[in-house]
VEXBA-326945 format. One record per residue (C-alpha): residue in one letter; x, y, z. Coordinates in steps of 0.001 Angstrom, whole numbers, plus 500000, padded with zeros to 6 digits. Example, Ala and Ser with C-alpha at 12.3 -4.5 7.8 and 13.67 -1.06 7.14 Angstrom:
BEGIN
A512300495500507800 S513670498940507140 
***
This chain:
BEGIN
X500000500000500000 X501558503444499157 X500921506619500921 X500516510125499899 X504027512021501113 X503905515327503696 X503469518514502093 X505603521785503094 X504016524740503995 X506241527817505080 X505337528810508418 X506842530508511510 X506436530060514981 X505846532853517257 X505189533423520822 X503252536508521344 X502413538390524989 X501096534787526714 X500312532477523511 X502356530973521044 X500851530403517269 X501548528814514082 X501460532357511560 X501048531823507977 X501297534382505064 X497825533505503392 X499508533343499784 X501732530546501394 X498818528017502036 X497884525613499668 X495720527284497004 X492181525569498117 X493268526992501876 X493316530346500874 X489236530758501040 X487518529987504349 X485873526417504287 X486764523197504735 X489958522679503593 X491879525899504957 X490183524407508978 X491267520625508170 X494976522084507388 X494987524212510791 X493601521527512143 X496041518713511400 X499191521498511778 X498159521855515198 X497586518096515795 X493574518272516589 X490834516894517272 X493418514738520140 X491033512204522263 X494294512588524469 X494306516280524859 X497984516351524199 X498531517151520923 X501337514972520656 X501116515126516834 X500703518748515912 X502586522007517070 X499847522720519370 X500845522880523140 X497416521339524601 X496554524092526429 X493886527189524799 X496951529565524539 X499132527406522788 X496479526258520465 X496199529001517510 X497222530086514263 X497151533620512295 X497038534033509109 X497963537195507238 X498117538921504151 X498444542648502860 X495528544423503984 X492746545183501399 X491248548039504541 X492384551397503117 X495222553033505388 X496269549908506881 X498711547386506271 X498242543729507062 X494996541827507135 X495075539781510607 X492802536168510722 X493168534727513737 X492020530786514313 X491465529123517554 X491829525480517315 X490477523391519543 X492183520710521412 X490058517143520908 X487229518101519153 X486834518805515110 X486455522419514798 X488620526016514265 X486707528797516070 X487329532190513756 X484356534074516231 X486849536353517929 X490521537680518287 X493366537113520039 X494898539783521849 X498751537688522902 X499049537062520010 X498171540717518408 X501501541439519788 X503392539299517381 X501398540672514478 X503242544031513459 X506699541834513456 X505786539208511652 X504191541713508755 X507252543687508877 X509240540479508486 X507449539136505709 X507309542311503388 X503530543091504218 X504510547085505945 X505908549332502860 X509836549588503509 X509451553783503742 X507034553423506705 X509953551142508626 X512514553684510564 X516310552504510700 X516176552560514332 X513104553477516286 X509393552484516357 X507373551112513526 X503719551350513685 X502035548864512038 X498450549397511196 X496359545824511793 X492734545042510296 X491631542407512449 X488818540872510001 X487600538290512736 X486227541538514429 X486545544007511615 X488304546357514080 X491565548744513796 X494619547614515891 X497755549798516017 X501069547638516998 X504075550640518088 X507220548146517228 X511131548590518175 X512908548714515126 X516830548437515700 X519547548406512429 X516558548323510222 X514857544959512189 X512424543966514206 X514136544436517983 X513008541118520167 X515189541070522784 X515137543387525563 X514282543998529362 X510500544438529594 X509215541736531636 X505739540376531031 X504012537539534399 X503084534633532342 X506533534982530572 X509740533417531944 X512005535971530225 X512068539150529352 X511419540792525163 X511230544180523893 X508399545723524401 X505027546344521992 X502868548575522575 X499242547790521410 X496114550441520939 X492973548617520126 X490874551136518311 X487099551512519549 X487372547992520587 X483488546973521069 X483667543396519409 X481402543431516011 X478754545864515261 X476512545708517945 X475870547777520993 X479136547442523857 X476319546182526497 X474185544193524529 X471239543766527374 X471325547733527652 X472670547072531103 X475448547484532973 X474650544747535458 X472215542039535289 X470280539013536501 X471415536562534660 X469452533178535224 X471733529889535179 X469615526937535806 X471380524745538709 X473524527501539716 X471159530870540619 X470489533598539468 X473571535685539281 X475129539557539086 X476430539979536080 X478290542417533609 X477984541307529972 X480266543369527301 X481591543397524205 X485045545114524649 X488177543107522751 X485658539912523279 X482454539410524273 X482896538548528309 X480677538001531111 X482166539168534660 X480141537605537122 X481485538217541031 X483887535795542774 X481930535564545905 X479011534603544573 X480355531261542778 X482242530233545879 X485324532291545197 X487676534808546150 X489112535561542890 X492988534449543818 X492506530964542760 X495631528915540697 X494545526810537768 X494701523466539709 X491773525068541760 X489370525005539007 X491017522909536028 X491123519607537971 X487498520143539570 X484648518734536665 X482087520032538429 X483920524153538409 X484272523589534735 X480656522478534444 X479299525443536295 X481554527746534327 X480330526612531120 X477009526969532126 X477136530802532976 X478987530953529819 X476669529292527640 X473416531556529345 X475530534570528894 X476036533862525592 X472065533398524623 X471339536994527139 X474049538684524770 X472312537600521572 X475869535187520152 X473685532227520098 X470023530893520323 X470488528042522193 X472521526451525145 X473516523595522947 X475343526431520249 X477745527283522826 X479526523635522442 X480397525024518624 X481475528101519769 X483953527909522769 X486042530622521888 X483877533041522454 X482107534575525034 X484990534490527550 X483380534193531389 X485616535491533820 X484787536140537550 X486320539544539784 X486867540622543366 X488394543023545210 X492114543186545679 X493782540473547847 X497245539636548550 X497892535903547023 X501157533522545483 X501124533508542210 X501844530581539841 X505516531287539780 X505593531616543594 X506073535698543084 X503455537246546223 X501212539755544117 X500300542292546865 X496562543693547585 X498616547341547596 X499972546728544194 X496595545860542290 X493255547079541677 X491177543689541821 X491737540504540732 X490024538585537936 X490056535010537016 X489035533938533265 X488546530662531398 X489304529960527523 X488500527448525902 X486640525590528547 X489719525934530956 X491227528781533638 X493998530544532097 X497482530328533469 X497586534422533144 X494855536196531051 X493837536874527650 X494383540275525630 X491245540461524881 X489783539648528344 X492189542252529558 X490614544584526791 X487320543898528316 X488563544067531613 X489933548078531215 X487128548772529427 X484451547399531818 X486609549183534432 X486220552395533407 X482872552351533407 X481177553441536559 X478847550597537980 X479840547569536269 X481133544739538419 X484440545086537346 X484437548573538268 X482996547994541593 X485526545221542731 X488082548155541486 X486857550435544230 X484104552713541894 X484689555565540376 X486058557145537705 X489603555697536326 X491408555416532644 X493832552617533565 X493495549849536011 X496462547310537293 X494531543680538119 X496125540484539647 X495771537208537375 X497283533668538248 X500843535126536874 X501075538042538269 X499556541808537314 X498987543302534164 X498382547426533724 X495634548133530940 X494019551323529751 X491188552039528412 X488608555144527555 X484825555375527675 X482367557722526685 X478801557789527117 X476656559513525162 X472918559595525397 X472818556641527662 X474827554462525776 X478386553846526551 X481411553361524313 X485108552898524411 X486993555075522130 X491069552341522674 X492319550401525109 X495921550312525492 X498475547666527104 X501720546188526578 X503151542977525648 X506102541717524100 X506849539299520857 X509806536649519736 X510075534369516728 X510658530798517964 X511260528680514664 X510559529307511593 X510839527550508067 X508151524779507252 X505873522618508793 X504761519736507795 X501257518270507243 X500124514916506183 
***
């Protein structure tokens, strides 16, 4: 019996803010790829090594965990005044299926280098030394992202001494702006409310904030789950019955914000809404044993991806999170203390992160004009992978 051999498709491997990706130039794929369907998802799919009964992805350049289970695509932007056109894929780990309903904001980060490396950013906008910025269509969300990055010698700078928790070492830092950052086209609160009751059968009726802000996300308060907000991922990951409950609220949330009609939609759409829960500041241990202090933070805020609590927190989420926050009366603004801010510092399982964000409200209707936050980028491999 004969066998059909691998094909090569170039590829590079990036880590970007707390994720690492397979990116692809979309004129690199495999012609029948190169259009949504079918084909481009069962490529992503196999490069990553899903659907995995064993969760492992043993087979694939996937990581088995939510952040180390993407891929970007990218090709010169067809958006007027921008560069590259960003698709970003989240693959999940054991079951048949690429999620393109939101963004990725780690892996954002790595965006602006990779276009510059690739010959997508015209070579007069790239300084000798300095900062490029790289103007990003992000055409899962149809939103405008603006990536500030360190050129040195004429190249993208990666090394350097800004120091990201989630990250064992420290990059250069990128500075990312997401423009009016409201996911899609609909309103930022899509119940009209700030807070509400949001009905979970077999768990209560719960506070909650429900936003579209870098993803759709719906805060719900620690304390009233049977948390404090300072848990590790062993807490929840390796307790069925936690991830049950979570993907409950998640699943009601997602039917109160109008993403789906039915509980049994949310199964084919994991990636999106996020559900994340919020407290007020406490002093905990973080993963890497570093003591985050109640002084040093706002709140804390716990999220899950992907059906799992992740090990630090997703740009997006953190989009959200800055944006809910400076919002007066939303939960995440309350566990902040109230008031009026236009940055806010919260504690995650890895440490803090700093985000800003701006809201306006105008006739009763709120809506964020950019967030802002920081992460940092670095090529791990690149070349070709191979796919069956």
């Amino acid at each position: 019996m004969s066998f059909a051999p691998q094909i090569k498709v170039p590829a590079t491997y990036i880590r970007g803010g707390t994720s690492k990706g397979v990116f692809f130039k979309l004129s690199d794929l495999p012609e029948p790829c190169q259009q949504p369907g079918a084909a481009r998802d069962a490529l992503l799919l196999r490069v990553i090594g899903s659907p995995d009964p064993y969760a492992k992805q043993i087979d694939g350049m996937g990581g088995a965990t939510s952040s180390t289970s993407k891929t970007v695509i990218l090709a010169s932007s067809e958006q007027p005044n921008h560069d590259v056109d960003y698709l970003f894929g989240q693959v999940s780990i054991d079951k048949p299926f690429v999620d393109w309903s939101g963004n990725c904001g780690n892996l954002t980060a790595a965006v602006g280098a990779f276009a510059i490396s690739q010959g997508l950013v015209a070579a007069d906008r790239i300084p000798d030394n300095g900062i490029c910025t790289v103007r990003i269509w992000q055409k899962n969300i149809q939103k405008t992202i603006i990536a500030h990055v360190p050129i040195s010698n004429g190249e993208v700078q990666e090394t350097g001494d800004f120091e990201l928790d989630g990250v064992t070492f420290p990059a250069a830092e990128v500075e990312i702006e997401f423009i009016d950052p409201a996911d899609g086209e609909g309103a930022m609160f899509p119940t009209g409310n700030l807070v509400d009751d949001l009905e979970v059968p077999g768990v209560g009726t719960l506070k909650a904030t429900m936003i579209n802000a870098g993803i759709p996300t719906v805060f719900v308060n620690a304390s009233e789950i049977g948390y404090d907000g300072t848990e590790l991922q062993e807490a929840i990951n390796g307790d069925a019955s936690a991830l049950e409950k979570f993907e409950t609220i998640r699943a009601h949330g997602a039917i109160a914000m109008g993403l789906i009609q039915s509980v049994e939609e949310a199964a084919s759409r994991q990636h999106t809404p996020k559900v994340a829960f919020v407290g007020a500041p406490k002093t905990y241990q973080s993963s890497s044993g570093k003591t985050v202090a109640e002084g040093d933070i706002d709140l804390v805020v716990r999220a899950l991806s992907m059906g799992k609590l992740h090990h630090a927190m997703m740009g997006t989420a953190a989009v959200a999170i800055g944006t809910a926050a400076a919002i007066p009366g939303t939960l995440v603004n309350q566990a902040a203390g109230g008031g009026e801010r236009k940055a806010v510092r919260f504690g995650h399982p890895s440490g803090t992160l700093r985000v800003g964000a701006e809201a306006v409200e105008v006739n009763g209707c709120w809506s964020a004009t950019k967030a802002i936050m920081s992460r940092s980028a670095r090529v791990l491999m690149e070349g070709w992978v191979r796919v069956p």
